[in-house]
CHARMM internal coordinates of N, CA and C (Angstrom, degrees):
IC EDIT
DIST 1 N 1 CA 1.4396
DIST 1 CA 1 C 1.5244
ANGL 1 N 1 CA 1 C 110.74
DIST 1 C 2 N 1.2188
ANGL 1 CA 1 C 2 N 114.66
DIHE 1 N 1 CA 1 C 2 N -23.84
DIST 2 N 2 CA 1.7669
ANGL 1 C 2 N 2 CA 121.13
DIHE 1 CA 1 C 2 N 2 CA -176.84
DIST 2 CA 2 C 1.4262
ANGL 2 N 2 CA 2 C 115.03
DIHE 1 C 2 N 2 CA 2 C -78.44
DIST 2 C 3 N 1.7083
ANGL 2 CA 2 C 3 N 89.77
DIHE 2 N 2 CA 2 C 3 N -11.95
DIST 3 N 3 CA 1.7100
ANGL 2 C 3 N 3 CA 96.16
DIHE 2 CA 2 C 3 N 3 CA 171.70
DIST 3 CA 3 C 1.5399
ANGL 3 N 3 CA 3 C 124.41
DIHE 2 C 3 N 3 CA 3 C -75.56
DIST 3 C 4 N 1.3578
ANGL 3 CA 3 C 4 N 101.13
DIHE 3 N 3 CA 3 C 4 N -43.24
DIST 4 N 4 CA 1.1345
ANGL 3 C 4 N 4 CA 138.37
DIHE 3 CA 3 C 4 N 4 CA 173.04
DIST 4 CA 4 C 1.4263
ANGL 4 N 4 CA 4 C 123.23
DIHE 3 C 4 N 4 CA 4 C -44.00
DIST 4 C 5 N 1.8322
ANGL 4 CA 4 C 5 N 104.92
DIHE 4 N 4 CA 4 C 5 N -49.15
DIST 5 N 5 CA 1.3674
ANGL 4 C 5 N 5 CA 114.02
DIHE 4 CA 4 C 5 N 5 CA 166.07
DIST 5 CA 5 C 1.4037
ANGL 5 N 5 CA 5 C 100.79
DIHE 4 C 5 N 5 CA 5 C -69.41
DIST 5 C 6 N 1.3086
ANGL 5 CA 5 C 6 N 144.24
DIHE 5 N 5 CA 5 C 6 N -59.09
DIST 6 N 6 CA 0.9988
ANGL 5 C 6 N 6 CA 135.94
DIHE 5 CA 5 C 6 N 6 CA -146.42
DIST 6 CA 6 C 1.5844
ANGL 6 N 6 CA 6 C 122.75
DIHE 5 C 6 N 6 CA 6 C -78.67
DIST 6 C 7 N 1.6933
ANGL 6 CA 6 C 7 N 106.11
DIHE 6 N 6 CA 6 C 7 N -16.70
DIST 7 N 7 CA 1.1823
ANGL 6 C 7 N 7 CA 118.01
DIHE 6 CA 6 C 7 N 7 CA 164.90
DIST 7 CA 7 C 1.2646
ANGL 7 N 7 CA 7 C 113.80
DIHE 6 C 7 N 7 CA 7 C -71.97
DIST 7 C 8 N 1.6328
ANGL 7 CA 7 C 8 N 130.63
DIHE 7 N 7 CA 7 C 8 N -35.33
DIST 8 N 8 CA 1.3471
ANGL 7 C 8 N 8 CA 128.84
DIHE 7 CA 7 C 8 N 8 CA 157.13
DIST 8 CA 8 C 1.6691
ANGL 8 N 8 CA 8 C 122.27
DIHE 7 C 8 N 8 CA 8 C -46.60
DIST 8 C 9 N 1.2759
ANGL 8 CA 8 C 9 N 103.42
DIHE 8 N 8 CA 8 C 9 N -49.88
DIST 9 N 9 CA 1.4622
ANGL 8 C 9 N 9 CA 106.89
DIHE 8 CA 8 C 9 N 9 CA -173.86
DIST 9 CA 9 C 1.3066
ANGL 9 N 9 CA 9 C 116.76
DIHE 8 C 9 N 9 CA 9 C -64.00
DIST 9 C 10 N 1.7171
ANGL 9 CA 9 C 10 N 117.30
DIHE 9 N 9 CA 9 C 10 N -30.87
DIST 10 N 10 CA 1.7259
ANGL 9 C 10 N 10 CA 130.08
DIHE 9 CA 9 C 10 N 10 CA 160.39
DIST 10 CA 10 C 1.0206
ANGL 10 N 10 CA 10 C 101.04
DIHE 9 C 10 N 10 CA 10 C -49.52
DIST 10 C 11 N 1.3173
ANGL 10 CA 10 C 11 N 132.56
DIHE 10 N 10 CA 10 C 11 N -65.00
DIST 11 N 11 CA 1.9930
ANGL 10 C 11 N 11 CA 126.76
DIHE 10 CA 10 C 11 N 11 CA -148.80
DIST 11 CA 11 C 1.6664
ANGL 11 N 11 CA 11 C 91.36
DIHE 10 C 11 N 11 CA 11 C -68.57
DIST 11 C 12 N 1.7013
ANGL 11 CA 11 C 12 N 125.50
DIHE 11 N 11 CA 11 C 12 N -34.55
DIST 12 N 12 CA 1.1655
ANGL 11 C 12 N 12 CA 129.68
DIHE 11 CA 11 C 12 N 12 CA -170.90
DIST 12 CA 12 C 1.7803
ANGL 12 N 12 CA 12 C 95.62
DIHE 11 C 12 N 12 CA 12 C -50.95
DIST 12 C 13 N 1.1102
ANGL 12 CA 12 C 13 N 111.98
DIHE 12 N 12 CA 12 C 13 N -91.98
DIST 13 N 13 CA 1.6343
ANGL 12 C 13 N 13 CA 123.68
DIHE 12 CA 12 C 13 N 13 CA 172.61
DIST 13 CA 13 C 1.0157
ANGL 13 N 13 CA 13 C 122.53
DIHE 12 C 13 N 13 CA 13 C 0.94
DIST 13 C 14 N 1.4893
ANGL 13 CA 13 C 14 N 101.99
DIHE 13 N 13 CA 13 C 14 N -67.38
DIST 14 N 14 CA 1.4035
ANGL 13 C 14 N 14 CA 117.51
DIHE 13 CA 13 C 14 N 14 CA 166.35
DIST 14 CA 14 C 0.8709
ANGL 14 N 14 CA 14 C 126.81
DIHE 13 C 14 N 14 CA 14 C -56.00
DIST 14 C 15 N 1.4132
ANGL 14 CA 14 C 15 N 150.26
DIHE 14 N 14 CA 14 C 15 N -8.62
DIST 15 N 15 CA 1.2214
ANGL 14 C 15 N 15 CA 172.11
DIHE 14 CA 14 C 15 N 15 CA -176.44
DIST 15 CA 15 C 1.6755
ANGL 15 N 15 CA 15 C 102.37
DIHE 14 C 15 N 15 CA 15 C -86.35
DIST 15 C 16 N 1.2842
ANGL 15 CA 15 C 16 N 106.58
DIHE 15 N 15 CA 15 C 16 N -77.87
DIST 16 N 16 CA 1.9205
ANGL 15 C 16 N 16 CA 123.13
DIHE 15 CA 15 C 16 N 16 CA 146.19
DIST 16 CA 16 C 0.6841
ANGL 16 N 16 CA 16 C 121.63
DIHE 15 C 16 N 16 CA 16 C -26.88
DIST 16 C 17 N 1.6873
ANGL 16 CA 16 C 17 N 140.99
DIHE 16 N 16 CA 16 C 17 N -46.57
DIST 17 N 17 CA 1.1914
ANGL 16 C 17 N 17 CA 118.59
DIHE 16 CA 16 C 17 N 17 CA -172.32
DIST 17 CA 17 C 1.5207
ANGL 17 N 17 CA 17 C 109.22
DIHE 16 C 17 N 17 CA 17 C -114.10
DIST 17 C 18 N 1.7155
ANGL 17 CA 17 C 18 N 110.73
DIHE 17 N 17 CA 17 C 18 N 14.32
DIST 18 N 18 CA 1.8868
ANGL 17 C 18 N 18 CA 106.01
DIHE 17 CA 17 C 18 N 18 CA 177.26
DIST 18 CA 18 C 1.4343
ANGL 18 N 18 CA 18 C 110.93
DIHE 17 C 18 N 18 CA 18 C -65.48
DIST 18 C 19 N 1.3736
ANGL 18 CA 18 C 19 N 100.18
DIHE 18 N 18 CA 18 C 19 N -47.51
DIST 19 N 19 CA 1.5588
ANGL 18 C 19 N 19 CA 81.50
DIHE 18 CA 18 C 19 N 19 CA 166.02
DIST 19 CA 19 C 1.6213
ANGL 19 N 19 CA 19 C 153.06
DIHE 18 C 19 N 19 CA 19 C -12.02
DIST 19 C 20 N 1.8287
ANGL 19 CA 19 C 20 N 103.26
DIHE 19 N 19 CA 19 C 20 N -91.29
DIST 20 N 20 CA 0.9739
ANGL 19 C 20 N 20 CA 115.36
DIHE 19 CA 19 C 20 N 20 CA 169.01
DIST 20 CA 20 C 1.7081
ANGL 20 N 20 CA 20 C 117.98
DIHE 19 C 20 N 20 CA 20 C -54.84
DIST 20 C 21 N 1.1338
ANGL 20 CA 20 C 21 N 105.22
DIHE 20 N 20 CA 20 C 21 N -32.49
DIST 21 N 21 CA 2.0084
ANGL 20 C 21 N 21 CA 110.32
DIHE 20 CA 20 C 21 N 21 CA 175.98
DIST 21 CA 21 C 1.3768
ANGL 21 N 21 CA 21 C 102.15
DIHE 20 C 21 N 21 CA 21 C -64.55
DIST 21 C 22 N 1.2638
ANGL 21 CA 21 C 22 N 133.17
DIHE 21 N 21 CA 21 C 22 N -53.00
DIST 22 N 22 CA 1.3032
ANGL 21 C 22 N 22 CA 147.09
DIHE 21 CA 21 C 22 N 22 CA -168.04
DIST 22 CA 22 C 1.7914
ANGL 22 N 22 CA 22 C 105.59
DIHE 21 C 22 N 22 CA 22 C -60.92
DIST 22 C 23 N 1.5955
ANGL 22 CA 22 C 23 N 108.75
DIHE 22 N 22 CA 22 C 23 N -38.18
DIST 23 N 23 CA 1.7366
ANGL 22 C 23 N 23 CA 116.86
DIHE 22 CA 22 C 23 N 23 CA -170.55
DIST 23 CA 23 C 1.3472
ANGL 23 N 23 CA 23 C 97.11
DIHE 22 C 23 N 23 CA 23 C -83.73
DIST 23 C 24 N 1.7610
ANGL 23 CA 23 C 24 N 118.61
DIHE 23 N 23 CA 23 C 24 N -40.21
DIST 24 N 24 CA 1.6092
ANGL 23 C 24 N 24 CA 111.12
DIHE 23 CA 23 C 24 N 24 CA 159.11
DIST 24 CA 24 C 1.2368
ANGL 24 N 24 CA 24 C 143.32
DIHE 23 C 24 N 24 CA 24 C -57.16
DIST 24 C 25 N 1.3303
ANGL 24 CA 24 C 25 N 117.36
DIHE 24 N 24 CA 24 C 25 N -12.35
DIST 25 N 25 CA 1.5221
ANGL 24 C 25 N 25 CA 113.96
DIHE 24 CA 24 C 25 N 25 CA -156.21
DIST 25 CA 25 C 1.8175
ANGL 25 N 25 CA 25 C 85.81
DIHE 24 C 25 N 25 CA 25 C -124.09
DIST 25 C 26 N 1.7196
ANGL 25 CA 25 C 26 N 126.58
DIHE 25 N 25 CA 25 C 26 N -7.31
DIST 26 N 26 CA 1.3309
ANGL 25 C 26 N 26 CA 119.30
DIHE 25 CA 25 C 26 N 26 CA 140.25
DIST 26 CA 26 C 2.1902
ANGL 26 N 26 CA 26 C 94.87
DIHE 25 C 26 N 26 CA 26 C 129.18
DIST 26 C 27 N 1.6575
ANGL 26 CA 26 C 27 N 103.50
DIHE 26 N 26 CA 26 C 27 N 15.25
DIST 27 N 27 CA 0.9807
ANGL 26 C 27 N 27 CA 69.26
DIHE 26 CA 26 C 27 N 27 CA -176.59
DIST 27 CA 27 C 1.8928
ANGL 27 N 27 CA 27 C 89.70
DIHE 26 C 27 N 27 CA 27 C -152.21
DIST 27 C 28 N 1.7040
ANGL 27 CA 27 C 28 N 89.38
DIHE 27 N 27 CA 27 C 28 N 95.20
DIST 28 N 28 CA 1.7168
ANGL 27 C 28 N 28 CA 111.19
DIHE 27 CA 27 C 28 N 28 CA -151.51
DIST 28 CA 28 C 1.7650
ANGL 28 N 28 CA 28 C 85.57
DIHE 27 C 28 N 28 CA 28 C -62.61
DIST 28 C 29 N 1.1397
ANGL 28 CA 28 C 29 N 147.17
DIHE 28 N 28 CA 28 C 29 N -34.38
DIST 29 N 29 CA 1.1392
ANGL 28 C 29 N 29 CA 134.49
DIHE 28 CA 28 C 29 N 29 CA -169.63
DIST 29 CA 29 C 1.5453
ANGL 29 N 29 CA 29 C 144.73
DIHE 28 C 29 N 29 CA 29 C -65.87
DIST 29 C 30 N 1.7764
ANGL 29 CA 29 C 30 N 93.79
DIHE 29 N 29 CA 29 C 30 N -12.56
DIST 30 N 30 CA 0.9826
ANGL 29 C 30 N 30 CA 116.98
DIHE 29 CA 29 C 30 N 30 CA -179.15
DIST 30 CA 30 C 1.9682
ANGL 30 N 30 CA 30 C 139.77
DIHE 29 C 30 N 30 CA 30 C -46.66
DIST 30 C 31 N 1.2901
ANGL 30 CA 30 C 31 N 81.34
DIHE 30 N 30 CA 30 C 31 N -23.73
DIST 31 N 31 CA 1.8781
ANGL 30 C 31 N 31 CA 90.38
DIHE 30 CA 30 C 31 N 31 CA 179.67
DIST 31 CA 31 C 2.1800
ANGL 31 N 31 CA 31 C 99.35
DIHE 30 C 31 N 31 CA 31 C -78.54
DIST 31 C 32 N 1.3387
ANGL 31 CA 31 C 32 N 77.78
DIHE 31 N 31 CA 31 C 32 N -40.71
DIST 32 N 32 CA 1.7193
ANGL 31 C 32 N 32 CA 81.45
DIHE 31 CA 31 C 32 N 32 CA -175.84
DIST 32 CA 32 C 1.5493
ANGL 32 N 32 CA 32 C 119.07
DIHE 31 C 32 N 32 CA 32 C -61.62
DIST 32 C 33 N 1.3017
ANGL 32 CA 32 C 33 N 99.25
DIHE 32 N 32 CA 32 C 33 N -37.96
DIST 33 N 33 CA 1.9321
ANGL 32 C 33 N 33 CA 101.46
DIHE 32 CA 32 C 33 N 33 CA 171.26
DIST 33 CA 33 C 1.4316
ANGL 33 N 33 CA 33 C 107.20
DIHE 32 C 33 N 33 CA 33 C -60.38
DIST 33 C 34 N 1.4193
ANGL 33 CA 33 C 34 N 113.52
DIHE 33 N 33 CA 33 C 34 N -52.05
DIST 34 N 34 CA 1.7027
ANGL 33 C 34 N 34 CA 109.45
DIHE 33 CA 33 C 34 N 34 CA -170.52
DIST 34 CA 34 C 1.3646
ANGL 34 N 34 CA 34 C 114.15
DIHE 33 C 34 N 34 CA 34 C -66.56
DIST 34 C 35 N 1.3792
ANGL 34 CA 34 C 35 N 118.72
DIHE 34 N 34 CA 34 C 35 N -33.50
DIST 35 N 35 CA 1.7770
ANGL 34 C 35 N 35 CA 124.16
DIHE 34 CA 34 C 35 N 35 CA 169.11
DIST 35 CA 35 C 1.8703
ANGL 35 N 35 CA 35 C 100.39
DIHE 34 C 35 N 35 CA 35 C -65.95
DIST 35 C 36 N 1.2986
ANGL 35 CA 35 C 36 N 116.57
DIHE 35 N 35 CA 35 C 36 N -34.31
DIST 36 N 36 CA 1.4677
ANGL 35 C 36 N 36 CA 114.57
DIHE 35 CA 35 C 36 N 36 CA -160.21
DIST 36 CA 36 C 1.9049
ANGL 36 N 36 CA 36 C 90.15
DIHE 35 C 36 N 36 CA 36 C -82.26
DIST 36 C 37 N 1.3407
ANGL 36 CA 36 C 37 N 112.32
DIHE 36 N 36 CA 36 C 37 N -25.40
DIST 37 N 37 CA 1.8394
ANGL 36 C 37 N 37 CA 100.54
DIHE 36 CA 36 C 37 N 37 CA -173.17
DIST 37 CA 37 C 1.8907
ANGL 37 N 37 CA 37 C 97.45
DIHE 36 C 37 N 37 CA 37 C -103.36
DIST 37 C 38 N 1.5703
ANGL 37 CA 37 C 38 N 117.15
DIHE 37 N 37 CA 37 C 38 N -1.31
DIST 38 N 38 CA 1.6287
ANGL 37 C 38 N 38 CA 94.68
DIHE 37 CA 37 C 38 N 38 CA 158.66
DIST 38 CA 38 C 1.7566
ANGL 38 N 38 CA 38 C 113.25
DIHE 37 C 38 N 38 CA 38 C -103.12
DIST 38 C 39 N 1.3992
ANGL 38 CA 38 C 39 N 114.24
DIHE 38 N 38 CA 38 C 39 N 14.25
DIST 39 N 39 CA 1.4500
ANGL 38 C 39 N 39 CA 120.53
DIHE 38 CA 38 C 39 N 39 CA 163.49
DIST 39 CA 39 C 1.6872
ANGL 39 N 39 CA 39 C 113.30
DIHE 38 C 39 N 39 CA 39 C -69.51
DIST 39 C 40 N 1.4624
ANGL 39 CA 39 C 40 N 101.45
DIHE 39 N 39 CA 39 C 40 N -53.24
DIST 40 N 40 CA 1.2169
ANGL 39 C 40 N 40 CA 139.96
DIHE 39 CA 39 C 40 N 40 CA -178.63
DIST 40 CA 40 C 1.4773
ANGL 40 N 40 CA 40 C 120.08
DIHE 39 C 40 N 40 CA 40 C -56.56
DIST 40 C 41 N 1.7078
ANGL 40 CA 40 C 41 N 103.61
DIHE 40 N 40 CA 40 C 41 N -58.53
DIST 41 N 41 CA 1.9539
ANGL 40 C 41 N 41 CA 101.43
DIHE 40 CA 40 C 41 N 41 CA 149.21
DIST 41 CA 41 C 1.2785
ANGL 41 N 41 CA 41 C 110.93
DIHE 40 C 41 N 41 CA 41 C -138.91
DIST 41 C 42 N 1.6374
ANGL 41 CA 41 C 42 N 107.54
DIHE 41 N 41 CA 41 C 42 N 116.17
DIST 42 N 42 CA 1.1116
ANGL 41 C 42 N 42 CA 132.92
DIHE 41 CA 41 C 42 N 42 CA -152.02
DIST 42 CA 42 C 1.3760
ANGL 42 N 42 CA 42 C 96.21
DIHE 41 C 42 N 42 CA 42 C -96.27
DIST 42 C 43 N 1.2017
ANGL 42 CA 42 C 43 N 131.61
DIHE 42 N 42 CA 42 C 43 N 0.55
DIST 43 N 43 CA 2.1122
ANGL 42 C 43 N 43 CA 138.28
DIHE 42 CA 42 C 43 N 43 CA -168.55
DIST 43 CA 43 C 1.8628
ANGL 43 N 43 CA 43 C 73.79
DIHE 42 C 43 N 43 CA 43 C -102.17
DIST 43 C 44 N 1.3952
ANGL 43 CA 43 C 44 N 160.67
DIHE 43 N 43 CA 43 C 44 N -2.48
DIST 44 N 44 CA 0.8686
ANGL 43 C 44 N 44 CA 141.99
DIHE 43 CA 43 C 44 N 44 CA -170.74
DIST 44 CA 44 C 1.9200
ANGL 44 N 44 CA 44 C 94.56
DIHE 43 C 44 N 44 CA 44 C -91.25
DIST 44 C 45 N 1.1331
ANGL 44 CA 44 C 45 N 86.33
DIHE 44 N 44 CA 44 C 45 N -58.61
DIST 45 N 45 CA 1.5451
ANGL 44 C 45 N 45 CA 98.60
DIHE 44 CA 44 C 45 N 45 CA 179.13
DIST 45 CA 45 C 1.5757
ANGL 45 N 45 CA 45 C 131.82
DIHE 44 C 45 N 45 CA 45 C -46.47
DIST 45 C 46 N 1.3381
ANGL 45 CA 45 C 46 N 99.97
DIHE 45 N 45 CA 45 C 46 N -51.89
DIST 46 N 46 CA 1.8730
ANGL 45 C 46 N 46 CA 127.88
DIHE 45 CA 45 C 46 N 46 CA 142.31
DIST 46 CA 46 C 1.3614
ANGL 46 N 46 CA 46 C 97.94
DIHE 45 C 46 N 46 CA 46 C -28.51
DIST 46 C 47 N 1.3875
ANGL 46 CA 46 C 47 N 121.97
DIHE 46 N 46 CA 46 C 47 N -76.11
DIST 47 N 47 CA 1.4931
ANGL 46 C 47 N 47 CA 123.09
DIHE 46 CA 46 C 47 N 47 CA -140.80
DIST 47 CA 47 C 1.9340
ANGL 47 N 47 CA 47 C 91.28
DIHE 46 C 47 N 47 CA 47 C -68.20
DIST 47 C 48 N 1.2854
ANGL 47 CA 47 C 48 N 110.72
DIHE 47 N 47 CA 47 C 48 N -52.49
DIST 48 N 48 CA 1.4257
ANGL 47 C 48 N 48 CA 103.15
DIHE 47 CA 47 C 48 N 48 CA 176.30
DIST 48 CA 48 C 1.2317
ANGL 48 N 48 CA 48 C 141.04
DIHE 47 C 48 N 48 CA 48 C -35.88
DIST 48 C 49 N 2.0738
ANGL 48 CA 48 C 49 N 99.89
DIHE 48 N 48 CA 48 C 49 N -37.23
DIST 49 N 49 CA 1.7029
ANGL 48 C 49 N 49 CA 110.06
DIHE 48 CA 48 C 49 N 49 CA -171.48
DIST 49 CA 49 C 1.6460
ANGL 49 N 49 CA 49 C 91.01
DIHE 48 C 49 N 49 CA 49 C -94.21
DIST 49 C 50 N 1.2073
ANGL 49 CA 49 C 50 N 119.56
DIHE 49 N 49 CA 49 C 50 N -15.64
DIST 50 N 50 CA 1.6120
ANGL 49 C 50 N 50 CA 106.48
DIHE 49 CA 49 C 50 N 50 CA 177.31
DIST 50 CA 50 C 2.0355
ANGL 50 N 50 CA 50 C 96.52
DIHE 49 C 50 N 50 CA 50 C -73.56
DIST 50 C 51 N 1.3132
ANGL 50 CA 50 C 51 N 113.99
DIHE 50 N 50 CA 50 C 51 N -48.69
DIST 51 N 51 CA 1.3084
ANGL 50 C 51 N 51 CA 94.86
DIHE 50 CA 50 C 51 N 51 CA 172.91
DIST 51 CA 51 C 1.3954
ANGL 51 N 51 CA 51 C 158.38
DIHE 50 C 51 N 51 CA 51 C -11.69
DIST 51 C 52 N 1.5075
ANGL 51 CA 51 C 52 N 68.48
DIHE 51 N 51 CA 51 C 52 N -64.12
DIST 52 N 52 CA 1.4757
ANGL 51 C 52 N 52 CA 114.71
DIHE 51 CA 51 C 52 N 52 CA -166.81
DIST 52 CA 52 C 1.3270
ANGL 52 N 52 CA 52 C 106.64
DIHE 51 C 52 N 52 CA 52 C -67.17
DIST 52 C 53 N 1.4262
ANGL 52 CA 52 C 53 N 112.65
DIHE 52 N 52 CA 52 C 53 N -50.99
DIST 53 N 53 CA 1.2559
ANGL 52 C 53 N 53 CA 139.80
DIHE 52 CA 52 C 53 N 53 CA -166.90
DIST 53 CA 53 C 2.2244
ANGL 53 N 53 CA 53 C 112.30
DIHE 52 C 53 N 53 CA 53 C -70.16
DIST 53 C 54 N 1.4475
ANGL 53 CA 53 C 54 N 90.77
DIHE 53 N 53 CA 53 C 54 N -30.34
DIST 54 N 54 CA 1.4412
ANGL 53 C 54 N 54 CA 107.00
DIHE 53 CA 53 C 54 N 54 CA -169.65
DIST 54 CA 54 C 1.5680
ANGL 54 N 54 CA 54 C 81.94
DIHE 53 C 54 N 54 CA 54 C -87.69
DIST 54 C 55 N 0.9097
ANGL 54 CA 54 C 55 N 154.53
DIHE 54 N 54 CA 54 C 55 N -55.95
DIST 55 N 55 CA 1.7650
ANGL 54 C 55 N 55 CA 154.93
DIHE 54 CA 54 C 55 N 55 CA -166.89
DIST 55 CA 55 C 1.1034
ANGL 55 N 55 CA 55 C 93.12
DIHE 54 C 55 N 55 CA 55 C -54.23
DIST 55 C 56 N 1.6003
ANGL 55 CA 55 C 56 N 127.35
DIHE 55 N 55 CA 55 C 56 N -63.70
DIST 56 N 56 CA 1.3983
ANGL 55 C 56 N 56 CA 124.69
DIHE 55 CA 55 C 56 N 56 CA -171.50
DIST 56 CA 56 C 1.4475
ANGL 56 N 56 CA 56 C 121.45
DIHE 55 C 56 N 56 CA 56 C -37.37
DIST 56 C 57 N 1.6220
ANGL 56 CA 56 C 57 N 100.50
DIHE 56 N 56 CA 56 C 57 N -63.21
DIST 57 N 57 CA 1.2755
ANGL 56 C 57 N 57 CA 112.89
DIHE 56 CA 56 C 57 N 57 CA -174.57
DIST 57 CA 57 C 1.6817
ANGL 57 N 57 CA 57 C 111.28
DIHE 56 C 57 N 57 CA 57 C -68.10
DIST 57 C 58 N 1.2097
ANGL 57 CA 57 C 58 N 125.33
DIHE 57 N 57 CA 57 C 58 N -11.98
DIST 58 N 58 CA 1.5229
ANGL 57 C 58 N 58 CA 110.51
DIHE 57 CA 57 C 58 N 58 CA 175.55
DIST 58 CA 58 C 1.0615
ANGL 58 N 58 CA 58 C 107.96
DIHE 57 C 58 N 58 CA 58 C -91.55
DIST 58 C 59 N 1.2241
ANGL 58 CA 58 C 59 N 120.64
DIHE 58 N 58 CA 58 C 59 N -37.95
DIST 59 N 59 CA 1.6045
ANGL 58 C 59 N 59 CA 124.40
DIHE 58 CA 58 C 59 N 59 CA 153.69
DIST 59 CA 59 C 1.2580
ANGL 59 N 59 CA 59 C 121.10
DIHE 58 C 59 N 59 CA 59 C -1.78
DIST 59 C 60 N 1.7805
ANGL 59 CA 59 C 60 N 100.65
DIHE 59 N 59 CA 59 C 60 N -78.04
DIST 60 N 60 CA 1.8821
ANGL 59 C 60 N 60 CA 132.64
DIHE 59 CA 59 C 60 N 60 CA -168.91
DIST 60 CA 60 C 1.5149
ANGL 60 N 60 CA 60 C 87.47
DIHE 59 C 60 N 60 CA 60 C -80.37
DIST 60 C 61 N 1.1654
ANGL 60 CA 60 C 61 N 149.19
DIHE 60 N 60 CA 60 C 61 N -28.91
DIST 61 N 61 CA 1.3937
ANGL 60 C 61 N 61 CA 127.54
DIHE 60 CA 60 C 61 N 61 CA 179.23
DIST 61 CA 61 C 1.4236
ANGL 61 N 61 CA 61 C 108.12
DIHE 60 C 61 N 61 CA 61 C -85.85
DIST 61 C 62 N 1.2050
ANGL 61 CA 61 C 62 N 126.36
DIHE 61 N 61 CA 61 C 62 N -28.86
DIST 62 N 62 CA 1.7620
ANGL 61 C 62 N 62 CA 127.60
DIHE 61 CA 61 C 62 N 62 CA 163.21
DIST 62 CA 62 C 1.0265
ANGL 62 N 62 CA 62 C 112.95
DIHE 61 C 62 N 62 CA 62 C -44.39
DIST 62 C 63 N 1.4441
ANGL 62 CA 62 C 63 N 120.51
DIHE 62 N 62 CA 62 C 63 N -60.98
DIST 63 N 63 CA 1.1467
ANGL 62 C 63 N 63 CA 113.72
DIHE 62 CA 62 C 63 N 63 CA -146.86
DIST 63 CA 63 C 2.0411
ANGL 63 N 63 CA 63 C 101.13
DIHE 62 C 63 N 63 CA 63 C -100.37
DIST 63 C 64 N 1.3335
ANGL 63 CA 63 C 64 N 128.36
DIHE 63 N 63 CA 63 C 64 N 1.04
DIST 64 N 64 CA 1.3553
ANGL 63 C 64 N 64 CA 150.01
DIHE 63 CA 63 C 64 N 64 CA 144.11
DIST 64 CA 64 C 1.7192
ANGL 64 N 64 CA 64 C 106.59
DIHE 63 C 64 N 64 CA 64 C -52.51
DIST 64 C 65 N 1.1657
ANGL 64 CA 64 C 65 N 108.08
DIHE 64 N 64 CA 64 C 65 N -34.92
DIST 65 N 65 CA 1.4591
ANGL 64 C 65 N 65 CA 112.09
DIHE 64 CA 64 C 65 N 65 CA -175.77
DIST 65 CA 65 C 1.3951
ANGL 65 N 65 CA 65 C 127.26
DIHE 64 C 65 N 65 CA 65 C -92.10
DIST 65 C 66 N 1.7616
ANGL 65 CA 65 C 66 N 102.65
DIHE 65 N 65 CA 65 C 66 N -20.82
DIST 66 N 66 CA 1.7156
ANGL 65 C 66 N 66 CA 107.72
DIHE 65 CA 65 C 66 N 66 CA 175.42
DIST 66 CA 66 C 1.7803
ANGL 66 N 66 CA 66 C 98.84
DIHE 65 C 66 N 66 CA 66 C -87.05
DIST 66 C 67 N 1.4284
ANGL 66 CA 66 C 67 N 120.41
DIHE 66 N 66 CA 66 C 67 N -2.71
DIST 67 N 67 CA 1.4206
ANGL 66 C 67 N 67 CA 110.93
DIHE 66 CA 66 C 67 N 67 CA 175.56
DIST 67 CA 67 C 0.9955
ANGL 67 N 67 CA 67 C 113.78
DIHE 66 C 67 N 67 CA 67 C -87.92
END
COOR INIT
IC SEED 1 N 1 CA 1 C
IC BUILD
């Protein structure tokens, strides 16, 4: 599960730091297109927190099951 957080807390960062990578590598607009195309399809965003959400829970049922 500590993986789990910490793989969250990466995509977080990354999130933080697209920016400035994005204004370096020449194309400062970049956070705004990817926020402007999950406005745009919002079942992308869905599909992620259902993901997300299905990992969790097999997770908490794994580890319910080695007890």
């Amino acid at each position: 599960m500590v993986v789990w957080g910490l793989f969250l807390a990466g995509i977080g960062t990354l999130f933080q730091w697209l920016e400035p990578i994005a204004s370096a590598l020449g194309d400062p607009d970049f956070k705004a297109q990817i926020m402007e195309a999950l406005k745009g399809n919002p079942q992308y965003l869905a599909y992620a927190m259902m993901g997300i959400s299905a990992i969790t829970i097999i997770a908490r049922l794994r580890s319910v099951g080695r007890r």
